[in-house]
mmCIF file of the N, C-alpha and C atoms, coordinates in Angstrom:
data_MODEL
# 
_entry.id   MODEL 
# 
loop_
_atom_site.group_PDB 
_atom_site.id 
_atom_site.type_symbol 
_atom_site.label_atom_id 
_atom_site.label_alt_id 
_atom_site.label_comp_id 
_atom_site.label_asym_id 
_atom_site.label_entity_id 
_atom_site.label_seq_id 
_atom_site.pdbx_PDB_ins_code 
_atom_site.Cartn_x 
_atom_site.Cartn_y 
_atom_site.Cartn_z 
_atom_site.occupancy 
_atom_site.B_iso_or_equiv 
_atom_site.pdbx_formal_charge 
_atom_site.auth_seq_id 
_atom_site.auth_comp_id 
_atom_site.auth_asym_id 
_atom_site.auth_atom_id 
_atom_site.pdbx_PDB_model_num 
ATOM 1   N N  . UNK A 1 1  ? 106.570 95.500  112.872 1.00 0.00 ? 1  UNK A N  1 
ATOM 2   C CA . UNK A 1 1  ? 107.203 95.015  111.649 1.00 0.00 ? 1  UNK A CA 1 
ATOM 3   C C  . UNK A 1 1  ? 106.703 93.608  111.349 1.00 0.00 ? 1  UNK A C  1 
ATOM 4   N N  . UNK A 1 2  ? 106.668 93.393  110.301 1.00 0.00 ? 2  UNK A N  1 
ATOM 5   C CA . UNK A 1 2  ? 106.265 91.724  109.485 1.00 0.00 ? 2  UNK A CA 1 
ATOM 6   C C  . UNK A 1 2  ? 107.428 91.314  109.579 1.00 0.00 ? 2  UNK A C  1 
ATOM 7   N N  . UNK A 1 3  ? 107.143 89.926  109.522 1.00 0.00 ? 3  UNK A N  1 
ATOM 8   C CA . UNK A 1 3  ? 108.212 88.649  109.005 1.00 0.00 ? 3  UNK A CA 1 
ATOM 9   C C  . UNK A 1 3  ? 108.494 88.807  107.682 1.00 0.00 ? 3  UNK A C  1 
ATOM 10  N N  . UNK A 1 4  ? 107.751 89.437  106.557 1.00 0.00 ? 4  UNK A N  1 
ATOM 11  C CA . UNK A 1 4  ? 107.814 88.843  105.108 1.00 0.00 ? 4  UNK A CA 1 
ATOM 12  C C  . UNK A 1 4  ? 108.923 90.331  105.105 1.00 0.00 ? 4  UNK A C  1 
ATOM 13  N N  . UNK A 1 5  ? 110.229 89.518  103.874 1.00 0.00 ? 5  UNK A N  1 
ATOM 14  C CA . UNK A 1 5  ? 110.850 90.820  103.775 1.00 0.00 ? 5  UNK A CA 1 
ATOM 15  C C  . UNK A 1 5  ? 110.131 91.652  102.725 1.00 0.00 ? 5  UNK A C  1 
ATOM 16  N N  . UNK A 1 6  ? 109.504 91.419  101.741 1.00 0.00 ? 6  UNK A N  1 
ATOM 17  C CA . UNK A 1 6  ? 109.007 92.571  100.882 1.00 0.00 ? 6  UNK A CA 1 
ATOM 18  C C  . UNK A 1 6  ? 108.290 93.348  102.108 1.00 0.00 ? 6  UNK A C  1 
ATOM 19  N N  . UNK A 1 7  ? 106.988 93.007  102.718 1.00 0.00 ? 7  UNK A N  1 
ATOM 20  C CA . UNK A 1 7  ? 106.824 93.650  103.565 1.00 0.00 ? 7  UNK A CA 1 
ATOM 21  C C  . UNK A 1 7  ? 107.541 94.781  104.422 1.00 0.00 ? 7  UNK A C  1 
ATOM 22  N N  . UNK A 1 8  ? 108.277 94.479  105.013 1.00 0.00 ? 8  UNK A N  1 
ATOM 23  C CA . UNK A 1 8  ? 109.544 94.977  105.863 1.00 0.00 ? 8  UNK A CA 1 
ATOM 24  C C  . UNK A 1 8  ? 109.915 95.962  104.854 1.00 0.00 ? 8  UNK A C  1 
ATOM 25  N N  . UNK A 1 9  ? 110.506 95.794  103.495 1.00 0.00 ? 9  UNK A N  1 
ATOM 26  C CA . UNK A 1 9  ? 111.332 96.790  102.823 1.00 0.00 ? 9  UNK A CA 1 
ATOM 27  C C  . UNK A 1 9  ? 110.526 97.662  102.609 1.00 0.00 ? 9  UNK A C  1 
ATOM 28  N N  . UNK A 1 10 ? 108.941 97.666  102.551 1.00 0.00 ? 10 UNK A N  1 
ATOM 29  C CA . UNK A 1 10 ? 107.950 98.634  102.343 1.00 0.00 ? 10 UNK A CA 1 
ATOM 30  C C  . UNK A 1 10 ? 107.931 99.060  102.929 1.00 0.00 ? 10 UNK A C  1 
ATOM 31  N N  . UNK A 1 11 ? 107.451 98.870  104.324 1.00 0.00 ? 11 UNK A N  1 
ATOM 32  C CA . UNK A 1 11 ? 107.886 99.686  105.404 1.00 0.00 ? 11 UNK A CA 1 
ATOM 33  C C  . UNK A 1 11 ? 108.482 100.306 106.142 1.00 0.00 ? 11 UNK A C  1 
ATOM 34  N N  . UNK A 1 12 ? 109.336 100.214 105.370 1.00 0.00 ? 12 UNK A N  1 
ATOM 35  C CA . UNK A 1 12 ? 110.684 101.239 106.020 1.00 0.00 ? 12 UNK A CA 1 
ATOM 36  C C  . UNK A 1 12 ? 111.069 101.732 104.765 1.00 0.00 ? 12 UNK A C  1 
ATOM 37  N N  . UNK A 1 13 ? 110.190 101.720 103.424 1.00 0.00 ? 13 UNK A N  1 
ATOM 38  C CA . UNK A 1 13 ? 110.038 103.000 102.806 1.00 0.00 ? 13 UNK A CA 1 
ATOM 39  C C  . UNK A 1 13 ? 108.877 103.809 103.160 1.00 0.00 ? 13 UNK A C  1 
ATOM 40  N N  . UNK A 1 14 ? 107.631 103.132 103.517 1.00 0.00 ? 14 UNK A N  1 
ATOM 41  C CA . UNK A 1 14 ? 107.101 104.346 104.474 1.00 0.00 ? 14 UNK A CA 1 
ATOM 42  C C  . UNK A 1 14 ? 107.366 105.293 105.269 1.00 0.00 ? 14 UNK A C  1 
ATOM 43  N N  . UNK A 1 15 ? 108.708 104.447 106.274 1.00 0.00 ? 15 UNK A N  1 
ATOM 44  C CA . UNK A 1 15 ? 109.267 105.567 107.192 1.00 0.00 ? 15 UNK A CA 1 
ATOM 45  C C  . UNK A 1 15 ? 110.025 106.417 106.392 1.00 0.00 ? 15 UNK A C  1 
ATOM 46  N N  . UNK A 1 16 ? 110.560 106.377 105.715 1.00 0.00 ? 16 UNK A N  1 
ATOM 47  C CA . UNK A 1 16 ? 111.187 107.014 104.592 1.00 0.00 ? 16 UNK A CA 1 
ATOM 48  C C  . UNK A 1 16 ? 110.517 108.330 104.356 1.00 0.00 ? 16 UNK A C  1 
ATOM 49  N N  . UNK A 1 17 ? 109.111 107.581 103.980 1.00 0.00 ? 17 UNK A N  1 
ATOM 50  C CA . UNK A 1 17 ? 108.530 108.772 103.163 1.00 0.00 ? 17 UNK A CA 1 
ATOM 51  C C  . UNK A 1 17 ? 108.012 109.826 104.580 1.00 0.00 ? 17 UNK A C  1 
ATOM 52  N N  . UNK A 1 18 ? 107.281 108.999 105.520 1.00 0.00 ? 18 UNK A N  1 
ATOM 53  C CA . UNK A 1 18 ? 106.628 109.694 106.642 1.00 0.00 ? 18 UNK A CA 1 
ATOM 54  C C  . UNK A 1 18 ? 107.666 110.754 106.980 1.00 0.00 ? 18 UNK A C  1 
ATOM 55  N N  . UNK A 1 19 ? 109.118 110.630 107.281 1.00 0.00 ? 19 UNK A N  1 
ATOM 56  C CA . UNK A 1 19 ? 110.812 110.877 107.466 1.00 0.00 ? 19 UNK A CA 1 
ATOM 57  C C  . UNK A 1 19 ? 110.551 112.471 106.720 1.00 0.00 ? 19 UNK A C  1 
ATOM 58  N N  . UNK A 1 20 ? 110.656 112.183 105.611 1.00 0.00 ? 20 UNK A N  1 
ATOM 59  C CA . UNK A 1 20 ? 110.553 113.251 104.375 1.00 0.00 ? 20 UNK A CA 1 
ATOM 60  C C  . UNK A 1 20 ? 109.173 114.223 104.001 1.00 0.00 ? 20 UNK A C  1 
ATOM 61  N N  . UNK A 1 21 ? 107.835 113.606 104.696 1.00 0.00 ? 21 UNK A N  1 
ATOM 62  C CA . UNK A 1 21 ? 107.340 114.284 104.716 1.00 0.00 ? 21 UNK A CA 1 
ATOM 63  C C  . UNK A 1 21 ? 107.056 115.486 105.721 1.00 0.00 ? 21 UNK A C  1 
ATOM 64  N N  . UNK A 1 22 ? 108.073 115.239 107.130 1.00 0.00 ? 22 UNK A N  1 
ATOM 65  C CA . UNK A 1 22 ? 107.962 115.508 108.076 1.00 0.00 ? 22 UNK A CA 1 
ATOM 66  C C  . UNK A 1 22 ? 108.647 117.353 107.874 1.00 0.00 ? 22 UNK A C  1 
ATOM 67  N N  . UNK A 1 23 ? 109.611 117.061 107.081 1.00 0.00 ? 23 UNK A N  1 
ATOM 68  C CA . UNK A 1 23 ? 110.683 117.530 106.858 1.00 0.00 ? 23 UNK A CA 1 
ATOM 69  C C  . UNK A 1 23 ? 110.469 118.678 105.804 1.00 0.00 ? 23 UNK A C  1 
ATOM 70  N N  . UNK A 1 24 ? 109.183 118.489 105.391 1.00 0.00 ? 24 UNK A N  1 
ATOM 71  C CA . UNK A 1 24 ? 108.105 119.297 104.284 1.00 0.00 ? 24 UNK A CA 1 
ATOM 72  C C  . UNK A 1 24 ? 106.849 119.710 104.162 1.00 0.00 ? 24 UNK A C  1 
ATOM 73  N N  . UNK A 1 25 ? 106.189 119.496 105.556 1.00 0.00 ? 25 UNK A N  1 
ATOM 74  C CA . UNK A 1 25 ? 105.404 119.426 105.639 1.00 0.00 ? 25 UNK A CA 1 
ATOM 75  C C  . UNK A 1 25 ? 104.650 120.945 105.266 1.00 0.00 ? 25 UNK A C  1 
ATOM 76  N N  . UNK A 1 26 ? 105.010 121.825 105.154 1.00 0.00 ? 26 UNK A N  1 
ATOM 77  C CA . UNK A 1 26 ? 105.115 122.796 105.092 1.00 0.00 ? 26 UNK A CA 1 
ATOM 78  C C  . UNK A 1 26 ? 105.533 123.470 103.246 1.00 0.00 ? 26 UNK A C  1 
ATOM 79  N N  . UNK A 1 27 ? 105.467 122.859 103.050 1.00 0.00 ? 27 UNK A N  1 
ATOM 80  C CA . UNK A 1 27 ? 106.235 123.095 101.426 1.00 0.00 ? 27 UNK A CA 1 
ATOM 81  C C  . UNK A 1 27 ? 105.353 122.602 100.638 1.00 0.00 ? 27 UNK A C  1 
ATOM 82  N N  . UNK A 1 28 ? 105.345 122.724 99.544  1.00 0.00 ? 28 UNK A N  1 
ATOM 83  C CA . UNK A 1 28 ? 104.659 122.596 98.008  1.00 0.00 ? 28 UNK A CA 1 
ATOM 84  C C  . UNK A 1 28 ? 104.337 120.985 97.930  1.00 0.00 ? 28 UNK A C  1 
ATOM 85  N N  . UNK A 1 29 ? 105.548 120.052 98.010  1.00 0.00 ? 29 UNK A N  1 
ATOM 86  C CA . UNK A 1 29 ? 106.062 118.874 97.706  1.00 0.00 ? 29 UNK A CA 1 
ATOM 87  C C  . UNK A 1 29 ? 105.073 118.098 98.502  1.00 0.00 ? 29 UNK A C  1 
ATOM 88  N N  . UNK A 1 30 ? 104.834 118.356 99.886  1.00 0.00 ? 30 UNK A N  1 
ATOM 89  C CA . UNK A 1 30 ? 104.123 117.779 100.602 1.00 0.00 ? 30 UNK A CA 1 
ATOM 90  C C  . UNK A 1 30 ? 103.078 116.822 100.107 1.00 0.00 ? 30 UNK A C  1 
ATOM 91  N N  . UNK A 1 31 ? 102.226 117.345 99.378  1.00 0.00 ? 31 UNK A N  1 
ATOM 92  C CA . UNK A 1 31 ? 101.151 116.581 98.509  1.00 0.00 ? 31 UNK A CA 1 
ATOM 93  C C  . UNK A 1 31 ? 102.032 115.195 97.817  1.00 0.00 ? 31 UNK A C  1 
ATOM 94  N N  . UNK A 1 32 ? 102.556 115.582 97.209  1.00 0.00 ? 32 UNK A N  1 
ATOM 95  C CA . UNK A 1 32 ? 103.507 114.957 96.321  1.00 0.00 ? 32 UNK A CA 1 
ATOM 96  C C  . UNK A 1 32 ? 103.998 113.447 97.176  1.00 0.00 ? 32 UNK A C  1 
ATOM 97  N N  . UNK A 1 33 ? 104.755 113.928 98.191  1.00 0.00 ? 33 UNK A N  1 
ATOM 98  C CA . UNK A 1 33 ? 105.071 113.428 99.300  1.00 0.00 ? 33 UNK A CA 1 
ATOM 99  C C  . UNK A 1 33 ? 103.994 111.991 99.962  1.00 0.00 ? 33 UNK A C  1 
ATOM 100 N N  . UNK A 1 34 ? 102.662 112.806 100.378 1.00 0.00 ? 34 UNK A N  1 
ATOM 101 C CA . UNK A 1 34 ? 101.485 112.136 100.611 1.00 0.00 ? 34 UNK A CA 1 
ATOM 102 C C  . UNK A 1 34 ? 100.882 111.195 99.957  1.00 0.00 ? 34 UNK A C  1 
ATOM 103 N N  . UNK A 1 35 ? 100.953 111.588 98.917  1.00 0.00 ? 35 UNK A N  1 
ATOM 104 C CA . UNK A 1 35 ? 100.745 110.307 97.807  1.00 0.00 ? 35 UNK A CA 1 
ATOM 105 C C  . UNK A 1 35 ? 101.266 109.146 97.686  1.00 0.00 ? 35 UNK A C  1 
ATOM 106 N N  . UNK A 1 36 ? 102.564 109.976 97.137  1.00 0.00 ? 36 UNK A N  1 
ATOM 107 C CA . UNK A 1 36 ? 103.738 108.213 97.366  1.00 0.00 ? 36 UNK A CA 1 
ATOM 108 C C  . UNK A 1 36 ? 103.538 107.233 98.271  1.00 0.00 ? 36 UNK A C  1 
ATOM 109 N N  . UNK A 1 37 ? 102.941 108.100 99.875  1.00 0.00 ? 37 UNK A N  1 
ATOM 110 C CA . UNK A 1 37 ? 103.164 107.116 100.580 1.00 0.00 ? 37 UNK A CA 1 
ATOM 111 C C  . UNK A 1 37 ? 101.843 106.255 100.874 1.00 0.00 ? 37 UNK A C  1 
ATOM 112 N N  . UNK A 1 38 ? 100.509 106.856 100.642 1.00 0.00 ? 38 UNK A N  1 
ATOM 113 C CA . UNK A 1 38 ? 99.822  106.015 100.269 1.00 0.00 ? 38 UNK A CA 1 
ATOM 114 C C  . UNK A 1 38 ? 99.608  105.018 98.884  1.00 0.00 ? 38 UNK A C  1 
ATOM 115 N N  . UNK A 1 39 ? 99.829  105.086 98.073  1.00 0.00 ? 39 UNK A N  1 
ATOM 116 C CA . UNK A 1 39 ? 100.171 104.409 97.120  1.00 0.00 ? 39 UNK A CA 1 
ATOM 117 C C  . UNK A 1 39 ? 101.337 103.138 97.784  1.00 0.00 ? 39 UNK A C  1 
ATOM 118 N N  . UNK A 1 40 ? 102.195 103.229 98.323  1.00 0.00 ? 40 UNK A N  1 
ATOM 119 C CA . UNK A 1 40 ? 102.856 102.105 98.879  1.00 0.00 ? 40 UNK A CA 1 
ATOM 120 C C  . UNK A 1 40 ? 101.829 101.466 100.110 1.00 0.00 ? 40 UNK A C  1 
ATOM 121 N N  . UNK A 1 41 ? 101.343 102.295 100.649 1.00 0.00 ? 41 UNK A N  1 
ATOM 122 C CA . UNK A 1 41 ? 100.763 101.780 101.758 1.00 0.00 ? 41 UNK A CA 1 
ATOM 123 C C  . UNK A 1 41 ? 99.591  100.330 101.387 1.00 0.00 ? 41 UNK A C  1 
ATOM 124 N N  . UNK A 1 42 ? 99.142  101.148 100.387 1.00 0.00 ? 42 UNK A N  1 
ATOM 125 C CA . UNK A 1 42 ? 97.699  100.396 99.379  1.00 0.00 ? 42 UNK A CA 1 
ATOM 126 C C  . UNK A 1 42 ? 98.584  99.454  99.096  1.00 0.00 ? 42 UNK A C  1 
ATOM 127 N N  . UNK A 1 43 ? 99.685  99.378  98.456  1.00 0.00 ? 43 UNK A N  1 
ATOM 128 C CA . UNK A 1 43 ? 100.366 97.959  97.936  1.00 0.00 ? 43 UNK A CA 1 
ATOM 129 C C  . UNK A 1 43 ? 100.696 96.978  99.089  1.00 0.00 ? 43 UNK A C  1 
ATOM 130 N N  . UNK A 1 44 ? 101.052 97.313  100.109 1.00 0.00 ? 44 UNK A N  1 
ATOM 131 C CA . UNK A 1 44 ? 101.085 96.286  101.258 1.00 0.00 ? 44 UNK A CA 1 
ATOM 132 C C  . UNK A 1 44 ? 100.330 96.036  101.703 1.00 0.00 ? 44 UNK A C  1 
ATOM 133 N N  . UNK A 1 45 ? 98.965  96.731  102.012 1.00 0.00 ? 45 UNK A N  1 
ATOM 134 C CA . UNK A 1 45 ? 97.779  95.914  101.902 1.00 0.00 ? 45 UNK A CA 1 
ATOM 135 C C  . UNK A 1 45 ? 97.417  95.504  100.654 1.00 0.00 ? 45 UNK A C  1 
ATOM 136 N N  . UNK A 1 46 ? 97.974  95.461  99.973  1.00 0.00 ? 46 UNK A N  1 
ATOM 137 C CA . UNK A 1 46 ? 96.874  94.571  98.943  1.00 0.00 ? 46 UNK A CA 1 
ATOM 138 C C  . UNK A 1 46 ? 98.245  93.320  99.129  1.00 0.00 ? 46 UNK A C  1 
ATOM 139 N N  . UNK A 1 47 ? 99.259  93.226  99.198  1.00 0.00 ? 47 UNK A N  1 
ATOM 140 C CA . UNK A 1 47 ? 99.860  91.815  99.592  1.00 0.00 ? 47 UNK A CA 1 
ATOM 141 C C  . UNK A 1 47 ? 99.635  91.466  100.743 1.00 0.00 ? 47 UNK A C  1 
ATOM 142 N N  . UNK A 1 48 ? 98.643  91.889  101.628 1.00 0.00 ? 48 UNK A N  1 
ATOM 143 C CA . UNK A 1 48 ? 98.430  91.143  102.909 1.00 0.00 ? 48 UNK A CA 1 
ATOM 144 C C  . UNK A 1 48 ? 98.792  91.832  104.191 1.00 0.00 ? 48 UNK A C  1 
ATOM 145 N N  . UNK A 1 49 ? 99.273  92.729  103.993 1.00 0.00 ? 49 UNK A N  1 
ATOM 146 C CA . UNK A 1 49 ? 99.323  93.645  105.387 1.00 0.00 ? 49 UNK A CA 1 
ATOM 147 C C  . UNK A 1 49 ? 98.606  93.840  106.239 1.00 0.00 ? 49 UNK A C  1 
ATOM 148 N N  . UNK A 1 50 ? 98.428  93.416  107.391 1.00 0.00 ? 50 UNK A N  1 
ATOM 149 C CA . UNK A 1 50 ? 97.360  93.485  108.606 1.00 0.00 ? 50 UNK A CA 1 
ATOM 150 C C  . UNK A 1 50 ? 97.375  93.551  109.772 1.00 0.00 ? 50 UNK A C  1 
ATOM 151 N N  . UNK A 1 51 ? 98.913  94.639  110.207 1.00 0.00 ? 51 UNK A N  1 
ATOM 152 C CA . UNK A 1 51 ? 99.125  94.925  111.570 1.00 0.00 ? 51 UNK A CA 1 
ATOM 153 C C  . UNK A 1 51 ? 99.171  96.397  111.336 1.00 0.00 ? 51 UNK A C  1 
ATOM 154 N N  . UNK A 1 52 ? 99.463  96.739  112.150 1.00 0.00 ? 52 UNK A N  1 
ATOM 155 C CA . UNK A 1 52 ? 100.067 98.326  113.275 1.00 0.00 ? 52 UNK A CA 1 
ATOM 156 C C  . UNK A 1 52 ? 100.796 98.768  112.683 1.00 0.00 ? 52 UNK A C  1 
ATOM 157 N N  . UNK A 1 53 ? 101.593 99.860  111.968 1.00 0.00 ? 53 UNK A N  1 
ATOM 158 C CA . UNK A 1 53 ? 102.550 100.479 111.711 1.00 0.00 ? 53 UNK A CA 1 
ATOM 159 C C  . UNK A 1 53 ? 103.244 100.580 112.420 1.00 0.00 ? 53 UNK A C  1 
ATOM 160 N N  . UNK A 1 54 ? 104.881 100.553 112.662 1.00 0.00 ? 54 UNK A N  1 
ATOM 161 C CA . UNK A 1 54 ? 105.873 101.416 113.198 1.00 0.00 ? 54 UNK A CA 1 
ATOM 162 C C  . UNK A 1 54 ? 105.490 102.313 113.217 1.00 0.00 ? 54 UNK A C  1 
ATOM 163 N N  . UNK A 1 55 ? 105.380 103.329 114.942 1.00 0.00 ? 55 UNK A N  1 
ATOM 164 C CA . UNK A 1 55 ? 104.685 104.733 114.523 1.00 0.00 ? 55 UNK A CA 1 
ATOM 165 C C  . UNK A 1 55 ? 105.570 105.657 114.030 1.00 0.00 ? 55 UNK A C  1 
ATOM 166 N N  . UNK A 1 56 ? 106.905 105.454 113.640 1.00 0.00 ? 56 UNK A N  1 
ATOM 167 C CA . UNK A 1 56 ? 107.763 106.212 113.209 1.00 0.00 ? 56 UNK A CA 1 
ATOM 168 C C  . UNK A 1 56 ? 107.324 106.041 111.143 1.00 0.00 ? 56 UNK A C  1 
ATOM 169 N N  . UNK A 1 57 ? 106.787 104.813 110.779 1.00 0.00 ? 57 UNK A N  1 
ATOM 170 C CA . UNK A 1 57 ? 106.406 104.720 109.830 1.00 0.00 ? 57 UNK A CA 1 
ATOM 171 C C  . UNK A 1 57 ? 104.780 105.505 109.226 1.00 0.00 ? 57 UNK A C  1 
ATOM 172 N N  . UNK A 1 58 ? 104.244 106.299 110.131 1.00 0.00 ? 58 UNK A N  1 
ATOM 173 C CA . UNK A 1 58 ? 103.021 106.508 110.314 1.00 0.00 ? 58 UNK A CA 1 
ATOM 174 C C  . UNK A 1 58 ? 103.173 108.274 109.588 1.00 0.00 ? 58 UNK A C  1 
ATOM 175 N N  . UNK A 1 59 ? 101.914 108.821 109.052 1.00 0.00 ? 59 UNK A N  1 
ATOM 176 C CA . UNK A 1 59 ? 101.625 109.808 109.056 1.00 0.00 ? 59 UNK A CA 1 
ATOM 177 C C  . UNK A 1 59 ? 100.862 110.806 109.790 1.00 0.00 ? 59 UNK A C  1 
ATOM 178 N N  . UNK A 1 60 ? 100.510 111.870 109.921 1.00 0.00 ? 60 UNK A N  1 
ATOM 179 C CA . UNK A 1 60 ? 99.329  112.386 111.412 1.00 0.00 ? 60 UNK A CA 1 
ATOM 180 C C  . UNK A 1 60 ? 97.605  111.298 110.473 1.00 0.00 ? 60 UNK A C  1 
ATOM 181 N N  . UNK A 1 61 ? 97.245  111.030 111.488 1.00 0.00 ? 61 UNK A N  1 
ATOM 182 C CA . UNK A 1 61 ? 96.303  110.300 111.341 1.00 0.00 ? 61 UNK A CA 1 
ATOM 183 C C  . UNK A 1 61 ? 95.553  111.406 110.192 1.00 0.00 ? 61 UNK A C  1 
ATOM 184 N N  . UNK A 1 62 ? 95.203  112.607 110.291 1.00 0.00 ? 62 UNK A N  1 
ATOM 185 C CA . UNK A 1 62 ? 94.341  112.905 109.285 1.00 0.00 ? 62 UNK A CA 1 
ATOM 186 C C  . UNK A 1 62 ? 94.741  112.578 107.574 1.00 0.00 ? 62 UNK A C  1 
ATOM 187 N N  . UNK A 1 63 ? 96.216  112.334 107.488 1.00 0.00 ? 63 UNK A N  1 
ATOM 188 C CA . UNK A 1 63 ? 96.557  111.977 106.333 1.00 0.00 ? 63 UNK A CA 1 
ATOM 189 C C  . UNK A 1 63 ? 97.041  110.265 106.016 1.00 0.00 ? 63 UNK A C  1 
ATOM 190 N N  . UNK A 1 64 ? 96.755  109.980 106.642 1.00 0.00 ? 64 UNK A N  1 
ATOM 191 C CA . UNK A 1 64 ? 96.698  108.402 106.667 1.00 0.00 ? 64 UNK A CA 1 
ATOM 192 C C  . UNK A 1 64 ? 95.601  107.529 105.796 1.00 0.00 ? 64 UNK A C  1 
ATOM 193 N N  . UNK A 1 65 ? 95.350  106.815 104.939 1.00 0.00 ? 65 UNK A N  1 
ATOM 194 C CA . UNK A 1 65 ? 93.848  106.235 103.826 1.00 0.00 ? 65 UNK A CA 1 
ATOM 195 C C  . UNK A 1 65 ? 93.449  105.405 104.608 1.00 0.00 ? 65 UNK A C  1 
ATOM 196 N N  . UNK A 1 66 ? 92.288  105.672 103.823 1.00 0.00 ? 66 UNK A N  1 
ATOM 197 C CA . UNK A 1 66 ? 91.553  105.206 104.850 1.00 0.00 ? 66 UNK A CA 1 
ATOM 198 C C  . UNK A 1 66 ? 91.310  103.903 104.944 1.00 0.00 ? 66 UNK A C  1 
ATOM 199 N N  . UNK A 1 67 ? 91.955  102.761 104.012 1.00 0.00 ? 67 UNK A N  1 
ATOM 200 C CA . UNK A 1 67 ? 92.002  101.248 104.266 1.00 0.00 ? 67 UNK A CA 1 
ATOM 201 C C  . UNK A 1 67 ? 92.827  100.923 105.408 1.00 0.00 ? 67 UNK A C  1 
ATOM 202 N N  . UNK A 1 68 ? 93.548  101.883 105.806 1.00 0.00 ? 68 UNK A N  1 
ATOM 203 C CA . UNK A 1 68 ? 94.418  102.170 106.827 1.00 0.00 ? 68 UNK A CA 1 
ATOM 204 C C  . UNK A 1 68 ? 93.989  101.823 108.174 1.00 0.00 ? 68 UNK A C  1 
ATOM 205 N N  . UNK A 1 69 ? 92.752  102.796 107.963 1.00 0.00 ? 69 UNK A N  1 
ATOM 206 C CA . UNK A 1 69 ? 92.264  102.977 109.637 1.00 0.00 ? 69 UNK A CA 1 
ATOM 207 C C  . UNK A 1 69 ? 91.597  101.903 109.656 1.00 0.00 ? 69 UNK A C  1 
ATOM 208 N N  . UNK A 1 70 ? 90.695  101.899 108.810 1.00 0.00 ? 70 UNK A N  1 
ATOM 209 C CA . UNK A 1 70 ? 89.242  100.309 108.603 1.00 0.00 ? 70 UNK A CA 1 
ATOM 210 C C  . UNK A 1 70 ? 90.220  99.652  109.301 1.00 0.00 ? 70 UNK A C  1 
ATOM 211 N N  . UNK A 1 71 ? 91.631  98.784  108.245 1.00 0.00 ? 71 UNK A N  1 
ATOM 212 C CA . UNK A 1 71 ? 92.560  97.551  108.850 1.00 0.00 ? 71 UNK A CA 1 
ATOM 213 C C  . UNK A 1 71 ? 92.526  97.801  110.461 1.00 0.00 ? 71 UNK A C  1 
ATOM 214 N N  . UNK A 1 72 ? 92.787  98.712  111.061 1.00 0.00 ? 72 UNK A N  1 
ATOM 215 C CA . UNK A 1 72 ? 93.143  99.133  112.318 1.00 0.00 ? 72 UNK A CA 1 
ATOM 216 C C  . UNK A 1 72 ? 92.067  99.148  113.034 1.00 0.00 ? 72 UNK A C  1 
ATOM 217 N N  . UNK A 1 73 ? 91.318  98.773  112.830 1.00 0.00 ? 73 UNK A N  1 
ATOM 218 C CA . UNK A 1 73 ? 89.793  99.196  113.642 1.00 0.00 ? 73 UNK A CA 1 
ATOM 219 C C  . UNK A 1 73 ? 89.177  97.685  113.484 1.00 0.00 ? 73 UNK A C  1 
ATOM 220 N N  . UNK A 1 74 ? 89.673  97.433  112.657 1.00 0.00 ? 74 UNK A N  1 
ATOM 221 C CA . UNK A 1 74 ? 89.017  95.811  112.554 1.00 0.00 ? 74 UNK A CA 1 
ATOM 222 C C  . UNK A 1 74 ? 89.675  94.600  113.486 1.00 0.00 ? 74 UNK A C  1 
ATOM 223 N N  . UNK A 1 75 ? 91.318  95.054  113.882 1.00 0.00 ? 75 UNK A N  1 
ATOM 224 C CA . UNK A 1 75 ? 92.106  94.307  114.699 1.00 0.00 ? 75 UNK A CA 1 
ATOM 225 C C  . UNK A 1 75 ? 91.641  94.522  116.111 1.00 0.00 ? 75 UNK A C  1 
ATOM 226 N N  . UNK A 1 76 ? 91.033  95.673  116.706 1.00 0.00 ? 76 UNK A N  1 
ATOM 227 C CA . UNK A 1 76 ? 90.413  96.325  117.886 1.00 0.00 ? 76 UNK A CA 1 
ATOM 228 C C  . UNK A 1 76 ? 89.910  95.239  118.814 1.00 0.00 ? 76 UNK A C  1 
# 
């Protein structure tokens, strides 16, 4: 987790979404689902996001974007 609260509140709408997609993964919505949560994801990196996810905030890595992994591979 970040110090910054916008940060923080994003991220624990990620878990949110990761939460809900878990829960659908299997269903129509899923896509739907996937999106949202990259689209938030992209917004916290673009305000500066540059750690680790909560892995409870996380998706299976194959659906994760890929500014995602780069960030994560660059902290290595």
């Amino acid at each position: 987790m970040t110090s910054d609260p916008l940060l923080t509140t994003l991220e624990k709408e990620l878990s949110a979404r990761a939460a809900l997609w878990r829960g659908h993964k299997d269903q129509p919505q899923a896509e739907e689902i996937v999106r949202q949560y990259h689209v938030v994801l992209r917004c916290m990196i673009d305000l500066g996001f540059r750690a680790a996810l909560d892995p409870d905030s996380e998706l299976p890595k194959r659906l994760m974007p890929q500014e995602y992994l780069d960030l994560l591979q660059a902290h290595r």
